[in-house]
DODREN-752153 format. One line per 3 residues: for each residue x, y, z of N, C-alpha, C. Coordinates in Angstrom, 1 decimal, padded with zeros to 4 digits. Atoms other than C-alpha are relative to their C-alpha. Layout:
N
X Y Z X Y Z X Y Z ~ ...;
This chain:
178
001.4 000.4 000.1 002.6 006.5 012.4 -000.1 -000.7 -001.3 ~ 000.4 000.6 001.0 001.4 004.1 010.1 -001.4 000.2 000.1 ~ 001.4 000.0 000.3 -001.8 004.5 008.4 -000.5 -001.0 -001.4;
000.4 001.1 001.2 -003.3 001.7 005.8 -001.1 000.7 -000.5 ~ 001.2 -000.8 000.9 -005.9 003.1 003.7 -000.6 -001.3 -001.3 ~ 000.3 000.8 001.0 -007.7 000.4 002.0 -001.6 000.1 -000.6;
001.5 -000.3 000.5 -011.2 -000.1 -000.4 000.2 -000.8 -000.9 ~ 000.0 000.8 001.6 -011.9 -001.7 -003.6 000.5 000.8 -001.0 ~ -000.5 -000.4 001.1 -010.8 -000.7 -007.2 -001.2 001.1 -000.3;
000.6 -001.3 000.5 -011.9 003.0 -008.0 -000.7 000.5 001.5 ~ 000.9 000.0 -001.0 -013.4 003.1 -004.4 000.8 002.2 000.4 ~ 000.0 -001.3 -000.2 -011.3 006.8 -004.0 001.8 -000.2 001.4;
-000.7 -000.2 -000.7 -008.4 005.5 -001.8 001.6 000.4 000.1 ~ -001.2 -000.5 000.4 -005.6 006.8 -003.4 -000.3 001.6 -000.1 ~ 000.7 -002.1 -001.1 -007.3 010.7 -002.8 000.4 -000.2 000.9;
000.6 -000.5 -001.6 -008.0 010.0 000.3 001.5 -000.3 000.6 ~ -001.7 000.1 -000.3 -003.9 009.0 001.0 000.0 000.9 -000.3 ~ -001.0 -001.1 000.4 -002.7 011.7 -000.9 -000.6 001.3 000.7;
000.4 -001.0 -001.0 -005.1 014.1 000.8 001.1 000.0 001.6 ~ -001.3 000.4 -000.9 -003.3 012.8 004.0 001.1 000.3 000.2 ~ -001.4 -000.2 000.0 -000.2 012.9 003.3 000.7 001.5 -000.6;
-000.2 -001.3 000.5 -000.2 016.4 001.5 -000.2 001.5 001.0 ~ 000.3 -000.8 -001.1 -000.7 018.1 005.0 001.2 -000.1 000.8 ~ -001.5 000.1 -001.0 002.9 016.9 005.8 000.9 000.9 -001.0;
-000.7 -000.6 000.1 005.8 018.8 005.0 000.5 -000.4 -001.5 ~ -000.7 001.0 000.9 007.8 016.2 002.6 -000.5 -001.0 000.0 ~ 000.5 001.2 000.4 006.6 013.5 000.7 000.4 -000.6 -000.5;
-000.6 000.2 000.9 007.9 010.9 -001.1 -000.7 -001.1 -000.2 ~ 000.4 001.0 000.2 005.7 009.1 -003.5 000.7 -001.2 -000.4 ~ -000.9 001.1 000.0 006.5 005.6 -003.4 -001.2 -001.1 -001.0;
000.5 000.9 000.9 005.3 003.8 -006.6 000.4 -001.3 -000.7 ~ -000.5 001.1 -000.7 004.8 000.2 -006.7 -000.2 -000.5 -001.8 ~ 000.1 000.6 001.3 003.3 -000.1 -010.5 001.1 -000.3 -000.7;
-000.8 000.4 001.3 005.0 -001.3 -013.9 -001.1 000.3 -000.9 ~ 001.2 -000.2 000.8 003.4 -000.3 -017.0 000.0 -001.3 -001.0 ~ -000.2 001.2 000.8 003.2 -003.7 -018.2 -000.8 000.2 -001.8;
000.7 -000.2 001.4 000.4 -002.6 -021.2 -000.1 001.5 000.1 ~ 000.2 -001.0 000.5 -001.0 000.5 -022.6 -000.9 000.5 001.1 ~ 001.5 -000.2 -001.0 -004.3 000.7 -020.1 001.0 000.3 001.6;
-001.0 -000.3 -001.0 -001.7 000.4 -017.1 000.8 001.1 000.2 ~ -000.8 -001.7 000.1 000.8 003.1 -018.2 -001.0 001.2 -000.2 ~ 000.6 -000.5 000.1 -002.0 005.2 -019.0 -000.8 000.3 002.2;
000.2 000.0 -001.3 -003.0 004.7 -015.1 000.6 000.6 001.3 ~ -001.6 -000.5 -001.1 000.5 005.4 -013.8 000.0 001.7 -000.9 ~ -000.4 -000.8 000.7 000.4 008.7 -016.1 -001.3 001.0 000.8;
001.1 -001.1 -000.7 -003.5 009.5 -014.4 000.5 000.2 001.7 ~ 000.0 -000.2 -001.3 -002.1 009.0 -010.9 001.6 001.1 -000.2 ~ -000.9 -001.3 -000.1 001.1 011.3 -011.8 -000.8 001.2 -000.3;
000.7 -001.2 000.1 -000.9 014.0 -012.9 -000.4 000.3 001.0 ~ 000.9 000.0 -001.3 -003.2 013.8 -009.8 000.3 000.6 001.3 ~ -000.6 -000.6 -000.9 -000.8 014.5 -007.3 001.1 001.1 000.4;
-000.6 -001.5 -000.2 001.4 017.5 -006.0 001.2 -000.4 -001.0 ~ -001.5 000.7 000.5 004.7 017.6 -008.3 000.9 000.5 000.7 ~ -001.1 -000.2 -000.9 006.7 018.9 -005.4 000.4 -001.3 000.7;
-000.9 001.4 -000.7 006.7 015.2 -004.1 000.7 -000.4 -000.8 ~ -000.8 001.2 000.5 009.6 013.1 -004.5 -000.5 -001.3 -000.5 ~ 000.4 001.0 000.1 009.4 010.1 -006.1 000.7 -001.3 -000.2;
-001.1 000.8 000.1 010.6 006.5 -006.1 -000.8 -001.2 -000.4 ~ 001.0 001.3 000.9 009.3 004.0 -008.2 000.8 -001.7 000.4 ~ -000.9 001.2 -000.1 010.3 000.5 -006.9 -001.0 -001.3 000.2;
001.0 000.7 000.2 008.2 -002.5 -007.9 000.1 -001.3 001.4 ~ -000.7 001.5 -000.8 010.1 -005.4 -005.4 000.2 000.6 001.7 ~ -000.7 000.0 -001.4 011.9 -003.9 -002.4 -000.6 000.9 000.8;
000.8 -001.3 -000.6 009.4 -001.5 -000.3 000.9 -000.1 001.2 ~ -000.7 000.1 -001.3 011.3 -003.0 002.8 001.3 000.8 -000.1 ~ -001.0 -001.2 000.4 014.4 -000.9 001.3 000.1 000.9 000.5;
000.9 -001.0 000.5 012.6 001.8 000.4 -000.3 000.2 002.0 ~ 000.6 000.2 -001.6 010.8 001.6 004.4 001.1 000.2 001.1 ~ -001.1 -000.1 -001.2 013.9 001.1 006.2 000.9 001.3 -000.5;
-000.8 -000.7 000.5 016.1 003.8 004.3 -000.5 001.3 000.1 ~ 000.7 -001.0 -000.1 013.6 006.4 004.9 -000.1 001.0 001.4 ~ 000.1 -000.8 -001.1 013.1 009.2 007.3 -001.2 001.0 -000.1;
001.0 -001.0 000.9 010.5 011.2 005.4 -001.7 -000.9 -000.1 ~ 001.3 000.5 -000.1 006.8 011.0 005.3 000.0 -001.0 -001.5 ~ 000.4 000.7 001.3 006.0 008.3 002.6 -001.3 -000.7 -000.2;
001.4 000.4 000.2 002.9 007.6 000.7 000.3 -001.3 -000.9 ~ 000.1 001.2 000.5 003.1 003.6 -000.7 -000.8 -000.5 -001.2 ~ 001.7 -000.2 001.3 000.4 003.4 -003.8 000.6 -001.4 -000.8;
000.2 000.4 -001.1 000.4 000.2 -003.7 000.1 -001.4 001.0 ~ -000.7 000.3 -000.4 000.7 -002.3 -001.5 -000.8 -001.8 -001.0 ~ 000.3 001.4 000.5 -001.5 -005.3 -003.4 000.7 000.0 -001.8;
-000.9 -000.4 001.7 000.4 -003.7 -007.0 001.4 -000.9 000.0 ~ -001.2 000.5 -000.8 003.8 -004.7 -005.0 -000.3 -002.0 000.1 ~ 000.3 001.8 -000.5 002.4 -008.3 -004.2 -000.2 -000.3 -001.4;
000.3 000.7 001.8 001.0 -008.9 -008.2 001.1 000.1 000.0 ~ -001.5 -000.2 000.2 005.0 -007.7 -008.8 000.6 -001.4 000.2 ~ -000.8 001.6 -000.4 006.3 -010.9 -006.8 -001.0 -001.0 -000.4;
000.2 001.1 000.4 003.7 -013.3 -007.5 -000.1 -000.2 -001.8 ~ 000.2 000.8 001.7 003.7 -013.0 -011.5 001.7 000.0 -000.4 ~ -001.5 000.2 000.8 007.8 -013.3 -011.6 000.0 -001.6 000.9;
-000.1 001.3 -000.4 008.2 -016.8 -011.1 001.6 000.2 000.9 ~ -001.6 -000.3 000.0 012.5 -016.1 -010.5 -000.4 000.7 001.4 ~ -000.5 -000.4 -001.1 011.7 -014.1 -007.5 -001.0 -000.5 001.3;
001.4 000.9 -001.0 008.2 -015.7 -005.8 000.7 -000.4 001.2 ~ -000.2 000.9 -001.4 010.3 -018.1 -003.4 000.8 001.0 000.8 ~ -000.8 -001.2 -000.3 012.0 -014.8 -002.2 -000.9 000.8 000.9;
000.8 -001.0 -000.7 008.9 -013.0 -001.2 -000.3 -000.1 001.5 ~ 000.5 -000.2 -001.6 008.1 -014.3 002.5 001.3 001.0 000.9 ~ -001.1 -000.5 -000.6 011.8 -013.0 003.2 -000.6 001.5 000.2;
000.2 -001.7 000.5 010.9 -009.5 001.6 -001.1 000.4 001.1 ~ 001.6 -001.0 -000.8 007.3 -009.1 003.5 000.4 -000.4 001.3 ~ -000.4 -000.4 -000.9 008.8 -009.8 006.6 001.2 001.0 000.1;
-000.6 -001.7 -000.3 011.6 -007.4 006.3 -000.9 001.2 -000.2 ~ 001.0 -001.1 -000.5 009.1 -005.1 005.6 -001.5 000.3 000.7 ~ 000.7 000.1 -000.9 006.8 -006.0 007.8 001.2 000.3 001.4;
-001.2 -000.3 -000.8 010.2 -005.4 010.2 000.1 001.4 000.1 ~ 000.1 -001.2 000.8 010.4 -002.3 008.2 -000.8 001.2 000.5 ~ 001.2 -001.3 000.0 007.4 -000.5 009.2 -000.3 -000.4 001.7;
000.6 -000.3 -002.4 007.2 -001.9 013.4 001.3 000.9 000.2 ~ -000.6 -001.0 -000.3 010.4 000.0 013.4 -000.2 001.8 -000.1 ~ 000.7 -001.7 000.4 008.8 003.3 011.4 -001.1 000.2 001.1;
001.4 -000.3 -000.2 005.9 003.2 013.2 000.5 000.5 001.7 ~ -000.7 -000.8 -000.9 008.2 004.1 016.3 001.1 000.9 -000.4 ~ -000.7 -001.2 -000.1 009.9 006.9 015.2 -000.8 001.4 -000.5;
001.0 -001.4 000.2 008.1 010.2 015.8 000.7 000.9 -001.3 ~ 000.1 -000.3 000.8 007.2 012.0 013.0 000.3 -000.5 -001.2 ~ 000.0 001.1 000.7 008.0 008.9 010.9 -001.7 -000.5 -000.8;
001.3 000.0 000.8 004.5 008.7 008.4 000.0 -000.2 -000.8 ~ 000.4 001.0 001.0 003.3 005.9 006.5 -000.9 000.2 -000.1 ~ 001.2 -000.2 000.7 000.7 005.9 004.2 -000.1 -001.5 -000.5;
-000.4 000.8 000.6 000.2 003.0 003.0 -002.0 -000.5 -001.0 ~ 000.7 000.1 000.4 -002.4 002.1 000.1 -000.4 -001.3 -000.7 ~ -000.2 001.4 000.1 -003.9 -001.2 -000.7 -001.5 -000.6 -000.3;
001.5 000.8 000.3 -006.7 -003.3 -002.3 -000.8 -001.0 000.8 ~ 001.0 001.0 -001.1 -009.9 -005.1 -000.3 -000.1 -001.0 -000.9 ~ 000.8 001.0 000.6 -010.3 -008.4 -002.1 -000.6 -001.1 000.5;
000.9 001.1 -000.4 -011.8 -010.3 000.2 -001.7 -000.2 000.0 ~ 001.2 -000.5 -000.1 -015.1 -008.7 -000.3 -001.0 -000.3 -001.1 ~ 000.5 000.3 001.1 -016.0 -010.4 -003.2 -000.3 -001.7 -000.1;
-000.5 001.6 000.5 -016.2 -014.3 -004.9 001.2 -000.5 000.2 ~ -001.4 000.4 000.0 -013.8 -016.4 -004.7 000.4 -000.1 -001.0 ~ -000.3 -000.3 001.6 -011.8 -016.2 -007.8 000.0 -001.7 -000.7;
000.1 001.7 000.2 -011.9 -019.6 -010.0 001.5 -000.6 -000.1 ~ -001.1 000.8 000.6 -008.3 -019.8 -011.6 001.1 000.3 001.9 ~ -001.2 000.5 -001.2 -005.3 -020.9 -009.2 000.4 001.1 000.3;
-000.9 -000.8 -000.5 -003.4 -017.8 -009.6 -001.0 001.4 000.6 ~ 001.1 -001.4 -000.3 -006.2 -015.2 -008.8 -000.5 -000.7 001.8 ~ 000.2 000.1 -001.7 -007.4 -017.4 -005.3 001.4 000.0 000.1;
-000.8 -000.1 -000.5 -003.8 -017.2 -004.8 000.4 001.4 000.9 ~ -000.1 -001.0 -000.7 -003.5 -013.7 -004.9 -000.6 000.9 000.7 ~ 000.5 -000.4 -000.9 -006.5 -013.0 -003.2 000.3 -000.6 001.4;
-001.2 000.4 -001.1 -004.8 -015.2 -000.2 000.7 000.5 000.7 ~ -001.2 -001.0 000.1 -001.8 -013.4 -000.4 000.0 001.0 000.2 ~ 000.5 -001.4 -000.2 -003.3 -010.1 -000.4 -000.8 000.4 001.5;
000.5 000.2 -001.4 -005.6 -011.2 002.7 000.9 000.5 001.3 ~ -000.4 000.2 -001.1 -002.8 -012.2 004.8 000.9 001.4 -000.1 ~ -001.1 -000.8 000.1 -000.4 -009.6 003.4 -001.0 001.7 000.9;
000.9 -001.4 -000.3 -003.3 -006.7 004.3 -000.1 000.1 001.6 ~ 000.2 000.6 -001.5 -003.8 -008.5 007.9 001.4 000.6 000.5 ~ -001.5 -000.4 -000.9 -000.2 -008.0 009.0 000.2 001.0 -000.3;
-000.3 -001.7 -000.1 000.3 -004.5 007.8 -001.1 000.5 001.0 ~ 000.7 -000.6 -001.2 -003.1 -003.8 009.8 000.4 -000.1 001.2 ~ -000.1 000.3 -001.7 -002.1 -005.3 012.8 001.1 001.0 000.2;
-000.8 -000.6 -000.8 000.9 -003.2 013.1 -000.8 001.6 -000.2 ~ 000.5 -001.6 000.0 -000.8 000.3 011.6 -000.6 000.5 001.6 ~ 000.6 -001.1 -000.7 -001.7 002.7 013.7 -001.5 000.7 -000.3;
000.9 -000.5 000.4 -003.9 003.8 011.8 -001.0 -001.1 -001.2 ~ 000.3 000.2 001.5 -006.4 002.1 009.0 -001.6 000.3 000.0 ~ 000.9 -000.9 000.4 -009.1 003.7 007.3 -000.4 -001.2 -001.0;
001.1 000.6 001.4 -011.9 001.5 004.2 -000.7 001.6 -000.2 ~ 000.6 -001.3 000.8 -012.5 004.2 001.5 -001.2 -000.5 -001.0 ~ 001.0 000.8 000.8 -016.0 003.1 -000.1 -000.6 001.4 -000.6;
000.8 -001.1 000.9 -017.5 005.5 -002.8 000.6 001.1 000.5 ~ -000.5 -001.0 -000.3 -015.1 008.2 -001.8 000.2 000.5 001.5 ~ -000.1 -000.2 -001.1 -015.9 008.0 001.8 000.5 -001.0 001.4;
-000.7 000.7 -001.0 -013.3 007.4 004.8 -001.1 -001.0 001.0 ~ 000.8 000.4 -001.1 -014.7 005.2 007.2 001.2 -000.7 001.2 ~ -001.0 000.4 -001.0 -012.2 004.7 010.2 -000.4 -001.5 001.0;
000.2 001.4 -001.0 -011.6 001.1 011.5 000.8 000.0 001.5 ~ -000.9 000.4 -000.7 -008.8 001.5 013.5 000.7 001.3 000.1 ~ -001.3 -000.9 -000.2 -006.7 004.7 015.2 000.0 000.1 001.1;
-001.3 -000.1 -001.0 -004.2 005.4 017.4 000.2 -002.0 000.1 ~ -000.1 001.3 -001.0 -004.1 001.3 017.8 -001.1 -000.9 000.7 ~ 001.3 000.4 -000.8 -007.6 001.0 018.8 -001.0 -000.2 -000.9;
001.1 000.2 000.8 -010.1 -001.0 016.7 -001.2 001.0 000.7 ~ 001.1 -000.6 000.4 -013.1 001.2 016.0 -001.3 -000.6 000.4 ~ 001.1 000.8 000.2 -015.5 -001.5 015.0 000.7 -001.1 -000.1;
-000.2 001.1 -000.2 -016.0 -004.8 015.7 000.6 -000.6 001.3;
């Protein structure tokens, strides 16, 4: 089962995953940050605190499709627009990335058939705003769009977390709304 869990920045949807996912057996967080500054590692330090420390963890900024295919275990993703800033601010690996998000877009139609196989996957709404002015910001609101689109389409599950509260678009496969 895949489940997408998306919202805006602070909206609560990294709770509302880890709630989720802390109802399964084994977990293994799968973190997508880098502490590039002070404010950042300070962030990666409030979301380790936050969650169980009996999960596993695997910090991997590039290769989630790895990570996805190599797995057998429930995994929670945190996240998936953190992973996309990763590839588009390295210039050296950018022309690489359509490869990567289809293998893991490959990655996860395969998980998403194997019972008891449980994706979490966590990820920012930026379409819900202005359009950004500089190049690389409408880029990676773009990017983020389509990259959010195709993990929906295949979830099973996806959930918008606004002020703390789920609101289910989409489960077992079956839009909700709209």
């Amino acid at each position: 089962m895949i489940h997408l869990v998306t919202g805006g920045a602070r909206s609560g949807k990294s709770r509302y995953a880890e709630q989720l996912a802390n109802e399964r057996a084994e977990v293994t967080y799968v973190a997508t940050a880098t502490p590039g500054d002070d404010e950042m590692a300070a962030r990666i330090q409030r979301h380790k605190k936050d969650r169980p420390a009996h999960w596993a963890l695997v910090e991997e900024p590039f290769e989630l499709s790895s990570v996805v295919s190599a797995s057998s275990s429930t995994l929670l993703i945190d996240c998936l627009t953190l992973y996309l800033t990763n590839w588009l601010c390295n210039e050296q690996r950018w022309p690489d990335f359509e490869q990567e998000k289809s293998e893991l877009l490959s990655a996860l139609k395969k998980a998403s058939e194997v019972p008891g196989q449980d994706i979490f996957i966590v990820t920012n709404e930026v379409g819900s705003g202005i359009v950004p002015l500089g190049e690389l910001s409408r880029r990676f609101a773009d990017e983020a769009g389509w990259l959010n689109q195709a993990v929906a389409a295949i979830a099973d599950d996806v959930t918008l977390v606004v002020s703390g509260c789920p609101l289910a678009l989409k489960r077992n496969g079956v839009l909700l709304h709209g």
